[in-house]
C-alpha positions, 0 to 999 in steps of 0.5 A: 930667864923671863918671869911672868910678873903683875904690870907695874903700870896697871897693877894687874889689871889689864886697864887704866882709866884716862884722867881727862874722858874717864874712859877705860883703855887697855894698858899700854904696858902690857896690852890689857893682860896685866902681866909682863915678861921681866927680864934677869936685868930687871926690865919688863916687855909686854907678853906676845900674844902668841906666849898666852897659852903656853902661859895660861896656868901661870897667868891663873894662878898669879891672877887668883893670888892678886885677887885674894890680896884684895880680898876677894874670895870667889874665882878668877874669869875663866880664859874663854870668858876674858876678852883679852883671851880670846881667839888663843886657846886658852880663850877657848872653852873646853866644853863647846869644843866636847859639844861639838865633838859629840854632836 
């Protein structure tokens, strides 16, 4: 069975800055979502984006548990507002799809 787990590589965040330009890029662990799949042998292989949505209320809540450990005490980005999200749906938001609906 995989678990989902915090990159060890990025510690979660999803980035990491180059020592030489100062520059932010994506993890190259796990591809800027900062969660990775690990295996019962205890290894880990980076989340297909094709597994985001189905994984959408597990990454939530595993993001909102690594925010309150650094003390943060407001709320994790909605999927539709992470730019690692979007174009799955969960990087859709709800509510322009009701807006349309309606309109």
């Amino acid at each position: 069975m995989l678990r989902v787990v915090r990159c060890p590589s990025c510690d979660g965040y999803g980035w990491s800055e180059d020592d030489f330009s100062g520059q932010a890029a994506d993890c190259d662990w796990c591809g800027g979502v900062g969660y990775v799949y690990r295996r019962p042998d205890s290894t880990d292989q980076p989340i297909p984006r094709a597994d985001l949505d189905s994984l959408s209320e597990i990454l939530e809540a595993l993001e909102l548990e690594r925010l309150r450990e650094m003390g943060y005490s407001g709320t994790a980005k909605r999927p539709w507002e992470q730019e690692v999200r979007r174009g799955t749906r969960g990087g859709q938001n709800p509510y322009e799809q009701d807006a349309e609906a309606d309109a």
